[in-house]
Backbone atoms as SQL, in Angstrom:
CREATE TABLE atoms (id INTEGER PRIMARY KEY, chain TEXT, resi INTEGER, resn TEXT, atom TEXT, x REAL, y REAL, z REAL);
INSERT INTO atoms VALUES
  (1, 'A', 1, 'UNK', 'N', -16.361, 10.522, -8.195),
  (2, 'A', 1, 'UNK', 'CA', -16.660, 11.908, -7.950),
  (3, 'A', 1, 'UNK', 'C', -18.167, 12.190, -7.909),
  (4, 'A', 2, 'UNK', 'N', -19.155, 11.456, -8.378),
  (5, 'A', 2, 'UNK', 'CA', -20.370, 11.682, -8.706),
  (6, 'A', 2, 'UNK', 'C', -20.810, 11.167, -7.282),
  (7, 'A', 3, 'UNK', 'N', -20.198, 10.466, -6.587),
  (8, 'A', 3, 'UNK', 'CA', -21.000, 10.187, -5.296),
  (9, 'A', 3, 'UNK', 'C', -20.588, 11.067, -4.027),
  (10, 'A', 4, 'UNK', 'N', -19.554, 11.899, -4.754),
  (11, 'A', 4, 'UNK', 'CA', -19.080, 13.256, -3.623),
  (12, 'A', 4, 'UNK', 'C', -19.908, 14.068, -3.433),
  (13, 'A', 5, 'UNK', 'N', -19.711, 14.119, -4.517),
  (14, 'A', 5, 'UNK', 'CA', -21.111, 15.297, -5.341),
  (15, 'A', 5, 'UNK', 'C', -22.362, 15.352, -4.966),
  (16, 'A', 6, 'UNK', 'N', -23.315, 14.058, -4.846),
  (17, 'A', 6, 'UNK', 'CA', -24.746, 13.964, -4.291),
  (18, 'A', 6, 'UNK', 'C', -23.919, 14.056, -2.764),
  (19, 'A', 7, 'UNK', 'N', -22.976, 13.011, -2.316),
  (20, 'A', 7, 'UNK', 'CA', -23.195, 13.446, -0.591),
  (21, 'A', 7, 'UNK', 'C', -22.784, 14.969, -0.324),
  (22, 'A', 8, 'UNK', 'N', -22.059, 15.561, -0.912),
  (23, 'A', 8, 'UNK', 'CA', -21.910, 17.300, -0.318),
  (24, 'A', 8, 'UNK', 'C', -23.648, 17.825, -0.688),
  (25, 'A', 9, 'UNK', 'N', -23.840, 17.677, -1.641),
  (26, 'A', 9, 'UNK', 'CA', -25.281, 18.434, -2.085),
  (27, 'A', 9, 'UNK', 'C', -26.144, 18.269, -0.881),
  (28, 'A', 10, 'UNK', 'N', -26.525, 17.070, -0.866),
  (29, 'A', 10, 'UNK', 'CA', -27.237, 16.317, 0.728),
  (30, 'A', 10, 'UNK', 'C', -26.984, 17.143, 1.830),
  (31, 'A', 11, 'UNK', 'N', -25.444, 16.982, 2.134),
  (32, 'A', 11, 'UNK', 'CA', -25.140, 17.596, 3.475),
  (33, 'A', 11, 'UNK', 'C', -25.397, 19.323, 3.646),
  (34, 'A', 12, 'UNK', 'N', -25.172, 19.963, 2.356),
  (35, 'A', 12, 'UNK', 'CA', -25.173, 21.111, 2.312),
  (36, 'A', 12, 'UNK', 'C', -27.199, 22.014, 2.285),
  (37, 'A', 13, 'UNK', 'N', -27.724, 20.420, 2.101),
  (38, 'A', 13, 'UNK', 'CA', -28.933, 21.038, 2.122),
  (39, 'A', 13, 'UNK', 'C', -30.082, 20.289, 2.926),
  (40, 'A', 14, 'UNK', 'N', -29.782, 19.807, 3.556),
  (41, 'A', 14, 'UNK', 'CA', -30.246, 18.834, 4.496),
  (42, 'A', 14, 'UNK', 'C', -30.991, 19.637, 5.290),
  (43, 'A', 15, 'UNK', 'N', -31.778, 19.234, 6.285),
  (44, 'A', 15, 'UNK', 'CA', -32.716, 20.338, 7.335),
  (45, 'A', 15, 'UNK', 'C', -31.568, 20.370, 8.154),
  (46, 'A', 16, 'UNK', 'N', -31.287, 21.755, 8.624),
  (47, 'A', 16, 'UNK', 'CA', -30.692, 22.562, 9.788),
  (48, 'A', 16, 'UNK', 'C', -31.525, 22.049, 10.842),
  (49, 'A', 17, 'UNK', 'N', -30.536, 21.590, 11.723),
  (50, 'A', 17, 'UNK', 'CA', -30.862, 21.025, 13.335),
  (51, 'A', 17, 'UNK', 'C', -29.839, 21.611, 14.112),
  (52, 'A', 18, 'UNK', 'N', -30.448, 21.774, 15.304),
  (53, 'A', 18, 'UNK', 'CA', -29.064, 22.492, 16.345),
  (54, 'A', 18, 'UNK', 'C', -28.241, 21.392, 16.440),
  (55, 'A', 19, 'UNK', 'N', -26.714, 21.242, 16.160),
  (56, 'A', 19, 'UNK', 'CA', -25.760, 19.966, 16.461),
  (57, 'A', 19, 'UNK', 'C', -25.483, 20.314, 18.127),
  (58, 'A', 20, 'UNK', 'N', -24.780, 18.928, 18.627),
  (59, 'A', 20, 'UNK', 'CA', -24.850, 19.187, 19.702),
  (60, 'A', 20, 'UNK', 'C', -23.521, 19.706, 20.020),
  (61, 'A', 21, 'UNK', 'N', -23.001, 20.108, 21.328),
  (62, 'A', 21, 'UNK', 'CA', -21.717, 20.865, 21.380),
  (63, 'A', 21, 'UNK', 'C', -20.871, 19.550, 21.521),
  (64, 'A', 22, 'UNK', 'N', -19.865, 20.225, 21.297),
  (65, 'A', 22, 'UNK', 'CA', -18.573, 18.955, 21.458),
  (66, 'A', 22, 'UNK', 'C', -17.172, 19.961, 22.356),
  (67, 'A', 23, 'UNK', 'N', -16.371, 19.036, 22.978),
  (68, 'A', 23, 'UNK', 'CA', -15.157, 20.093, 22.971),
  (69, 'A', 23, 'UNK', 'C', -14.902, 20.694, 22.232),
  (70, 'A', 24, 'UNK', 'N', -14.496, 20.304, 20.794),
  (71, 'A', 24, 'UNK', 'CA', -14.202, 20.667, 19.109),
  (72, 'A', 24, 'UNK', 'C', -14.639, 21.601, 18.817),
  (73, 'A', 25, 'UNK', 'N', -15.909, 21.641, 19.560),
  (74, 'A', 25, 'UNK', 'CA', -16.428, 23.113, 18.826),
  (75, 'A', 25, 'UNK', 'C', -16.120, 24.413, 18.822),
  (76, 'A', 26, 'UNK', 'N', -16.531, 25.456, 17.731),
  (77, 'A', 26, 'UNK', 'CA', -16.120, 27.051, 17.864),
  (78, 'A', 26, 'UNK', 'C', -16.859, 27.770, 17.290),
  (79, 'A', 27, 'UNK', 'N', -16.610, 28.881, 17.357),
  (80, 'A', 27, 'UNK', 'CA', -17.396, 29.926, 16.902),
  (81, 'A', 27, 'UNK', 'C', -16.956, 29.546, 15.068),
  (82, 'A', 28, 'UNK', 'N', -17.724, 29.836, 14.238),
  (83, 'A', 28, 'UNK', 'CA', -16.742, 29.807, 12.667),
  (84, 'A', 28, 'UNK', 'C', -16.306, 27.929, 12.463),
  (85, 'A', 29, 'UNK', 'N', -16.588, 26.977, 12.786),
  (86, 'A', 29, 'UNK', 'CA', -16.061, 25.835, 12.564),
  (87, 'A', 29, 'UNK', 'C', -17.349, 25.777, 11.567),
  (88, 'A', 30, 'UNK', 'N', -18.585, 26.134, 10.538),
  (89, 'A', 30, 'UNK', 'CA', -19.118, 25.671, 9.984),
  (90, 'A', 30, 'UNK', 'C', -18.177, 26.385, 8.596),
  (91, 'A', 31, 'UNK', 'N', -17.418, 27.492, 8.977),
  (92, 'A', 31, 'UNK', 'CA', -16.758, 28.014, 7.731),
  (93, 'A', 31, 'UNK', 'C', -15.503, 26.897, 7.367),
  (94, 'A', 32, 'UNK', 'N', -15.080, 26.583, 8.646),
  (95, 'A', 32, 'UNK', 'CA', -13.847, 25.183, 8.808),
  (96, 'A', 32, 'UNK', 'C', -14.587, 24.173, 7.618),
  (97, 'A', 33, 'UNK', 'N', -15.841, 24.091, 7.811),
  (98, 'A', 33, 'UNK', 'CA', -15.795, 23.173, 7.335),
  (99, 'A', 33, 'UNK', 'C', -16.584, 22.981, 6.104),
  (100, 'A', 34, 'UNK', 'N', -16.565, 24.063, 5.785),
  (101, 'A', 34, 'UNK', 'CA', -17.168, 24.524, 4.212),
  (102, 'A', 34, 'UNK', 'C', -15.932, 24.533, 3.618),
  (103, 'A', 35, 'UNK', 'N', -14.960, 25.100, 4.055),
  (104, 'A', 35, 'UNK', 'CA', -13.010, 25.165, 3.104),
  (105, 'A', 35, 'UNK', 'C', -12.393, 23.985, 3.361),
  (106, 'A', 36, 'UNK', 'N', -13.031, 23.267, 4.043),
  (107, 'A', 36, 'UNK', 'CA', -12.515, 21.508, 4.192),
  (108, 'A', 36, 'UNK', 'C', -13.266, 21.070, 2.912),
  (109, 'A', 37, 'UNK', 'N', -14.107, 21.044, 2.975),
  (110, 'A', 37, 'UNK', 'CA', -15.062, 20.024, 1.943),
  (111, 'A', 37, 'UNK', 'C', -15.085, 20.307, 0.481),
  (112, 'A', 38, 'UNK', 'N', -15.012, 21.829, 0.333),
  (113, 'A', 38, 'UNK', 'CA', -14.564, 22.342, -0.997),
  (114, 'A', 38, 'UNK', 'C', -13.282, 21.852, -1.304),
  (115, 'A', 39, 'UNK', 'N', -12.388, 22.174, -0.482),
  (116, 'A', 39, 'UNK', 'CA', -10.632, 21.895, -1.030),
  (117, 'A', 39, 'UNK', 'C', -10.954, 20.318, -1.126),
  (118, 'A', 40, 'UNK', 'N', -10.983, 19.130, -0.634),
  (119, 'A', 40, 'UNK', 'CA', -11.718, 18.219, -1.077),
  (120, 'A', 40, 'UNK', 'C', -12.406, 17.678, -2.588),
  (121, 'A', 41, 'UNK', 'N', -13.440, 19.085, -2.750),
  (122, 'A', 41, 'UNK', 'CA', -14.323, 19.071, -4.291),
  (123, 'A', 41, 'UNK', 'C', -13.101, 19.585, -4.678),
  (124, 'A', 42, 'UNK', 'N', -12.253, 20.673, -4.581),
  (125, 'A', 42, 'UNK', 'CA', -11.354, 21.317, -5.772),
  (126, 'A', 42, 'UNK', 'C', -10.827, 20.151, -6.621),
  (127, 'A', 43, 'UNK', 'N', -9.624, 19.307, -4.965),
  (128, 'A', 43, 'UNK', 'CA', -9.006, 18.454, -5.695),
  (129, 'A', 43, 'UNK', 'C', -9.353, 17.358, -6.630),
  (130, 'A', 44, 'UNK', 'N', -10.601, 16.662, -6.181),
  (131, 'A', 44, 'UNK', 'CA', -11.426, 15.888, -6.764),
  (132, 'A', 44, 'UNK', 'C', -11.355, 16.273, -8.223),
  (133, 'A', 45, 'UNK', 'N', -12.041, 17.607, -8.482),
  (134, 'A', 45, 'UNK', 'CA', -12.202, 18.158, -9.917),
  (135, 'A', 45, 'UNK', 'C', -10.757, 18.199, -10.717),
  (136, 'A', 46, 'UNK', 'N', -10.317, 18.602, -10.318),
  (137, 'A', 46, 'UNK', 'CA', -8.680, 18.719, -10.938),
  (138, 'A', 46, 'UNK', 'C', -8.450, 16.556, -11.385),
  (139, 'A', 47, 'UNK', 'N', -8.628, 15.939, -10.532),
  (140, 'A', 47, 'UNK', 'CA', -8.359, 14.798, -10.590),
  (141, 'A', 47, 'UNK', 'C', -8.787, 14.073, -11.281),
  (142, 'A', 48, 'UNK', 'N', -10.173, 14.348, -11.890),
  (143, 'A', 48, 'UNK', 'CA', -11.257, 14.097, -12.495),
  (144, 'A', 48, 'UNK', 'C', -11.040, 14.932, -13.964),
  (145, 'A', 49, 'UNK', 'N', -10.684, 15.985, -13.890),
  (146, 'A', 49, 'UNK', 'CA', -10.716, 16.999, -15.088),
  (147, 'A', 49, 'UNK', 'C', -9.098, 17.534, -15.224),
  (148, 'A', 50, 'UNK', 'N', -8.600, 16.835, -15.648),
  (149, 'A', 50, 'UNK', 'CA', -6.726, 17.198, -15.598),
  (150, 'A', 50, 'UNK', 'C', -6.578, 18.465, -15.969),
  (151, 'A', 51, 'UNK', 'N', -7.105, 19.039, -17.452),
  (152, 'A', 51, 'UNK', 'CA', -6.838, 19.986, -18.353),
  (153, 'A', 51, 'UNK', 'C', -7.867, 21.477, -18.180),
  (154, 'A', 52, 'UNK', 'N', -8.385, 21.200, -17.002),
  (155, 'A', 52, 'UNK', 'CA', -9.717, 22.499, -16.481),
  (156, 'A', 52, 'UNK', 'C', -8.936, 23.688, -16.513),
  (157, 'A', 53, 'UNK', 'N', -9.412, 24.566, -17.083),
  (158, 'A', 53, 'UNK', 'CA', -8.881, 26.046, -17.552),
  (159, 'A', 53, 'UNK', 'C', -8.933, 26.667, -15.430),
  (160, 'A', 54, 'UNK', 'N', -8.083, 27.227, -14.975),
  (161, 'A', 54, 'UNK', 'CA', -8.298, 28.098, -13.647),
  (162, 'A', 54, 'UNK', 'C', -9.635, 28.516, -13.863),
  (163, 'A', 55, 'UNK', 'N', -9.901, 29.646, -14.487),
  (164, 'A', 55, 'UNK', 'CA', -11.252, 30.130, -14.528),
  (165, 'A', 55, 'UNK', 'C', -12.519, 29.671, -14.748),
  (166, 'A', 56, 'UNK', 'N', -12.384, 28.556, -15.516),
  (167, 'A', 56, 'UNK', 'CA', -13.801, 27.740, -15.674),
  (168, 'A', 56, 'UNK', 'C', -13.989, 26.755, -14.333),
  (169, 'A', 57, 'UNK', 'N', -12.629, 26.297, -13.576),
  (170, 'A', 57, 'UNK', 'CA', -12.671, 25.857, -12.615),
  (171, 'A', 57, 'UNK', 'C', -13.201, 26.792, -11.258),
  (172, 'A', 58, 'UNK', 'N', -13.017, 28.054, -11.098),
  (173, 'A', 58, 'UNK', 'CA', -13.369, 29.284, -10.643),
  (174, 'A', 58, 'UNK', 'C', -14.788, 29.104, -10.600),
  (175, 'A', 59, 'UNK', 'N', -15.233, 29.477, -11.810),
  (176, 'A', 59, 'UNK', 'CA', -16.990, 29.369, -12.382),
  (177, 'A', 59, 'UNK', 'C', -17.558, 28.333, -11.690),
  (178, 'A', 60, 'UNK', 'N', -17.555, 27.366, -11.887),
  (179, 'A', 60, 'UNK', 'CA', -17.853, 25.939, -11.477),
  (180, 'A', 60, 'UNK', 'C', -18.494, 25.909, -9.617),
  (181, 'A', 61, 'UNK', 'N', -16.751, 26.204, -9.191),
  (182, 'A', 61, 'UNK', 'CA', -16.931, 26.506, -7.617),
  (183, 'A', 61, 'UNK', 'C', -18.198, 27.150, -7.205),
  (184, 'A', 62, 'UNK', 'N', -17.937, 28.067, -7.892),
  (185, 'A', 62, 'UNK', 'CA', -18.550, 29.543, -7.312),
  (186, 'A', 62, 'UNK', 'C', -20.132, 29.321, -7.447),
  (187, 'A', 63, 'UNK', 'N', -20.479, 28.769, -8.797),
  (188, 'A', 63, 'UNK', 'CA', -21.741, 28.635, -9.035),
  (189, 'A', 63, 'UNK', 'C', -22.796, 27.746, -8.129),
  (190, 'A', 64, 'UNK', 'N', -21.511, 26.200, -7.838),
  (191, 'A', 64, 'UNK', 'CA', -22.317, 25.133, -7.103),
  (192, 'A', 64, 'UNK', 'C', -22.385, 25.553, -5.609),
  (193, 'A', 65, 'UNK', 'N', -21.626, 26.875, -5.045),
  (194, 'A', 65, 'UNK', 'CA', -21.524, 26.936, -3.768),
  (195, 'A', 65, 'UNK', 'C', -22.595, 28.471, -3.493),
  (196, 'A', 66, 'UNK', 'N', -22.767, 28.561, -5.096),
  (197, 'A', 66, 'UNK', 'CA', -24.076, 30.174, -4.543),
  (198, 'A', 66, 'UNK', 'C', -25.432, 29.139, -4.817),
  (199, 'A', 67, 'UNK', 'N', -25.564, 27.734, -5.854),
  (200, 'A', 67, 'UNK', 'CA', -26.622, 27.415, -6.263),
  (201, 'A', 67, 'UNK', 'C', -26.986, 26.893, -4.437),
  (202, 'A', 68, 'UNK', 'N', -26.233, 26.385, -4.262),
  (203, 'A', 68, 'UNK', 'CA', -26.441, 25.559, -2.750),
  (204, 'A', 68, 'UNK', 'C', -26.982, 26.440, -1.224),
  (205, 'A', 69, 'UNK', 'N', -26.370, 27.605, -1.574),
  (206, 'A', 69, 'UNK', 'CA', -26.624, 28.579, -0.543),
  (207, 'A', 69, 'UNK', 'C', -28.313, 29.421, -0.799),
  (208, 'A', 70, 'UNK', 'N', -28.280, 29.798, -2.480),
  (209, 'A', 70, 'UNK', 'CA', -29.612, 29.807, -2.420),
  (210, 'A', 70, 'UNK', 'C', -31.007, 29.156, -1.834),
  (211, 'A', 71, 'UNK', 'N', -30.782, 27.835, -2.609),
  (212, 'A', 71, 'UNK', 'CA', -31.594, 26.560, -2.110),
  (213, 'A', 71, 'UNK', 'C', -31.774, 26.431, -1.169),
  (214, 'A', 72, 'UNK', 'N', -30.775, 26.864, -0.143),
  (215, 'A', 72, 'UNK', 'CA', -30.923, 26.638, 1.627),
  (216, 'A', 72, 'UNK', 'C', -31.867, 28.093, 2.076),
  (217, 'A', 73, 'UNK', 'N', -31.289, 29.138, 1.908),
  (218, 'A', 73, 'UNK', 'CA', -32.498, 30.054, 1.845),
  (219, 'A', 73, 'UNK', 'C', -34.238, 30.049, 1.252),
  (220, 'A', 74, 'UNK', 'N', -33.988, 29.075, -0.019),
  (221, 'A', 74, 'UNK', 'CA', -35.725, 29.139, -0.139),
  (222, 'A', 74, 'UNK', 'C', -36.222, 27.973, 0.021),
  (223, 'A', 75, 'UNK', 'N', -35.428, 26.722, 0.616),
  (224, 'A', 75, 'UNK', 'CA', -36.134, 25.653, 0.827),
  (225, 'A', 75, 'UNK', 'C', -36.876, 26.140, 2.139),
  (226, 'A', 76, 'UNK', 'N', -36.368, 27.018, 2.756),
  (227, 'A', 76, 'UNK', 'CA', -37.258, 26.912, 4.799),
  (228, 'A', 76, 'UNK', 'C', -36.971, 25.785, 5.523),
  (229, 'A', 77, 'UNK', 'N', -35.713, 25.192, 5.408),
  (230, 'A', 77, 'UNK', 'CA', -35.733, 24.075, 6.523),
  (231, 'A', 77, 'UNK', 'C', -34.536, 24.251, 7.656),
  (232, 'A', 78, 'UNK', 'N', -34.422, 25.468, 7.836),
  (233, 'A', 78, 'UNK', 'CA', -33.672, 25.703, 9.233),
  (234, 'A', 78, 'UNK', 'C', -31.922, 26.052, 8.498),
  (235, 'A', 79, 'UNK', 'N', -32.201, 26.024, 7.325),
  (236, 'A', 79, 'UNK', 'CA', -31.004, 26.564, 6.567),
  (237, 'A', 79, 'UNK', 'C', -30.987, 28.240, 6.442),
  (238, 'A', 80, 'UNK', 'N', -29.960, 29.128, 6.036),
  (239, 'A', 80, 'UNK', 'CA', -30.092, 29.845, 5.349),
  (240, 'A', 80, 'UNK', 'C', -28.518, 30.457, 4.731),
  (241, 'A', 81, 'UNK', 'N', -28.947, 31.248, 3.395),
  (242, 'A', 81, 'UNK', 'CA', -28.231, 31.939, 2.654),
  (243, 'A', 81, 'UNK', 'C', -26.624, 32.834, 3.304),
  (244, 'A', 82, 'UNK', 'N', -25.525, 32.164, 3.539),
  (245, 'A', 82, 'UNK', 'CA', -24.805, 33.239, 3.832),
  (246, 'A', 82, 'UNK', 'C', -23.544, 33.394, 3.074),
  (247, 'A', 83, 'UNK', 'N', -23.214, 34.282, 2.829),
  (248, 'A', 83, 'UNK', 'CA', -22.140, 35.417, 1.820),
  (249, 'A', 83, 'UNK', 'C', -20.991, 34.609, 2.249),
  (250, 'A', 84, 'UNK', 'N', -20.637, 34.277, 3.532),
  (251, 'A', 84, 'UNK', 'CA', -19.408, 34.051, 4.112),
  (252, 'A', 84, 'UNK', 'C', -19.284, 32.242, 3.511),
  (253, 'A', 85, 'UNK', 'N', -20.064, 31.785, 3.732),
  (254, 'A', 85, 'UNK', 'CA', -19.797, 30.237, 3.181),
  (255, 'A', 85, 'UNK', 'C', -19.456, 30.112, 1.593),
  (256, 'A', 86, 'UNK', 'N', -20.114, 31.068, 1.098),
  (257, 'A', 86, 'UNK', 'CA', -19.541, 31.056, -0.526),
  (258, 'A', 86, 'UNK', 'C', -18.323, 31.299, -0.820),
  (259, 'A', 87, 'UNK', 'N', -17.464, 32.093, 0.323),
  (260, 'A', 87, 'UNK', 'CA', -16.608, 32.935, 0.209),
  (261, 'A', 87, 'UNK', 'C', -15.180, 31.608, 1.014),
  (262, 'A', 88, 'UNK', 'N', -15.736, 31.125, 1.772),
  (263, 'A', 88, 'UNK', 'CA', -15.137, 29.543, 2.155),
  (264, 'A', 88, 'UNK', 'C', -15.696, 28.385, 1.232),
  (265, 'A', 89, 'UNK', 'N', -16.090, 28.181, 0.644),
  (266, 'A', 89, 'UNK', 'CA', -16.704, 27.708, -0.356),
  (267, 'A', 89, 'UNK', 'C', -15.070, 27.730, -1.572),
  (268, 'A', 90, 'UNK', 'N', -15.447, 29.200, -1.935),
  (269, 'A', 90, 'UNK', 'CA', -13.749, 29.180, -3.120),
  (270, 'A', 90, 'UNK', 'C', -12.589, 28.848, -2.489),
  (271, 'A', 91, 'UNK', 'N', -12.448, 29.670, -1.120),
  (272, 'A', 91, 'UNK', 'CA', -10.922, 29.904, -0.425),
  (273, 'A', 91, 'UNK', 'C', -10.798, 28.388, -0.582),
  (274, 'A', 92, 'UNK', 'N', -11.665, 27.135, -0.286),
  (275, 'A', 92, 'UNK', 'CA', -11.331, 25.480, 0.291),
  (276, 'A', 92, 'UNK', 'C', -11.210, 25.392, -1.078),
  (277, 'A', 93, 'UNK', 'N', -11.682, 25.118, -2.417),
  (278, 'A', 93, 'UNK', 'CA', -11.509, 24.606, -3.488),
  (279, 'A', 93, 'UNK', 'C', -10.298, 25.000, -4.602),
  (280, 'A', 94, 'UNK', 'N', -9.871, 26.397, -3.971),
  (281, 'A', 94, 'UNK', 'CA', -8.472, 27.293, -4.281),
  (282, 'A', 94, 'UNK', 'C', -7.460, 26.236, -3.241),
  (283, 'A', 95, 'UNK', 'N', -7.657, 26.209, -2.283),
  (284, 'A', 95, 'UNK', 'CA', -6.847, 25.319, -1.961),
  (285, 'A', 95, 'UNK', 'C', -6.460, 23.979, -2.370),
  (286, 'A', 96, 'UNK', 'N', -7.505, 23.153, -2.381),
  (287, 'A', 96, 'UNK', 'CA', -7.530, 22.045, -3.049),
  (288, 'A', 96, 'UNK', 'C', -6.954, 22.137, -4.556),
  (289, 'A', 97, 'UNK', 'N', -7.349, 22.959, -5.447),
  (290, 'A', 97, 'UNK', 'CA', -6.880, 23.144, -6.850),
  (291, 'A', 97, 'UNK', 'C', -4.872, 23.188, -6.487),
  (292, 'A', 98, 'UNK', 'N', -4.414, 24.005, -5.533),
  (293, 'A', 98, 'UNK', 'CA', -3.353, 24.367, -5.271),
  (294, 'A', 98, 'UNK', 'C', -2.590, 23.821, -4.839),
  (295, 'A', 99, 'UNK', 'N', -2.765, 22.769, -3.858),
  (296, 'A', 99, 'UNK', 'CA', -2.596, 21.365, -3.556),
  (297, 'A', 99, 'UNK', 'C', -2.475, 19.956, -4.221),
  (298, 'A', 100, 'UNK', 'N', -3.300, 20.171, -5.275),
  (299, 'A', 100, 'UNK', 'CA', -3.542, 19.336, -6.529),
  (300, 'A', 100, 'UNK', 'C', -2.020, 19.430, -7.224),
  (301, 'A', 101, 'UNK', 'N', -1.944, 21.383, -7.507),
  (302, 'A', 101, 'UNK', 'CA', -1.088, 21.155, -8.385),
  (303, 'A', 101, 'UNK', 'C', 1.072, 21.289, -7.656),
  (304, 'A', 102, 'UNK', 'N', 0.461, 21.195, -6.316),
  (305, 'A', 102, 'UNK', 'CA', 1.870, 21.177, -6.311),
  (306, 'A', 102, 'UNK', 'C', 2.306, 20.026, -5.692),
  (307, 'A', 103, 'UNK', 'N', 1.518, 18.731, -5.442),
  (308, 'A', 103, 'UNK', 'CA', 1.594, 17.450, -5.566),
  (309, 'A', 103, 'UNK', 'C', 1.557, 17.111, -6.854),
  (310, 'A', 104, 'UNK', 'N', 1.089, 17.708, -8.096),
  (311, 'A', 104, 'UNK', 'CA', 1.757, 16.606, -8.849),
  (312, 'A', 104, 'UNK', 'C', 3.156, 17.343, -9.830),
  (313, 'A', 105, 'UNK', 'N', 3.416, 18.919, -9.420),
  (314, 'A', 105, 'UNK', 'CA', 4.891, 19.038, -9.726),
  (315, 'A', 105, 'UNK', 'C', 5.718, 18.191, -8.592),
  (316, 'A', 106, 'UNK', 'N', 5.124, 18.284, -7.284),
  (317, 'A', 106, 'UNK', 'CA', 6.478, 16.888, -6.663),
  (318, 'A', 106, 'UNK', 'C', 6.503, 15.880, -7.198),
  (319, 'A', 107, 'UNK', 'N', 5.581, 15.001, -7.377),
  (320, 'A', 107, 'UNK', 'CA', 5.734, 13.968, -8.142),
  (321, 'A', 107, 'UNK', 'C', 5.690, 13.414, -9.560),
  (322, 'A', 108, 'UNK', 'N', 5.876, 14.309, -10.362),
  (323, 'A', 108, 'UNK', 'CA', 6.100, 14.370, -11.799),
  (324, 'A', 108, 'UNK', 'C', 7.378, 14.445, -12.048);
């Protein structure tokens, strides 16, 4: 988990470059893929931390996905601060937490 962790941090704060277009692409696919990568971290954490209270797991999210959004706003490297990625940020790691737990009532 600790090497998820530095590569999301990395990716999430890396210098902003225009990517190039793809078919794939859309309007909103950077929110795709902020609730991909979180649900990802959720499950991770749950997997890693069996007994995590909902709400401290809540806290956690929320904090590493406003600390990250800040940083991109005051580093100046073609990043910046937006409301909506924090907000895909929880929705992906709510998922992942939710996913976590109803894979292991199937398989328990």
């Amino acid at each position: 988990m600790p090497i998820y962790w530095a590569f999301l941090t990395y990716m999430l704060l890396k210098p902003g470059i225009e990517n190039k277009e793809y078919w794939f692409m859309f309007a909103g696919i950077d929110k795709v893929m902020h609730l991909s990568i979180f649900a990802f971290l959720g499950f991770s954490i749950l997997m890693s931390y069996k007994q995590i209270k909902f709400y401290h797991f809540l806290v956690i999210v929320f904090l590493y996905g406003l600390a990250t959004e800040v940083l991109q706003e005051v580093m100046h490297m073609g990043r910046s601060f937006e409301l909506l990625d924090i907000l895909a940020d929880i929705l992906g790691a709510v998922l992942g937490f939710l996913l976590y737990r109803l894979l292991l009532k199937q398989f328990s």
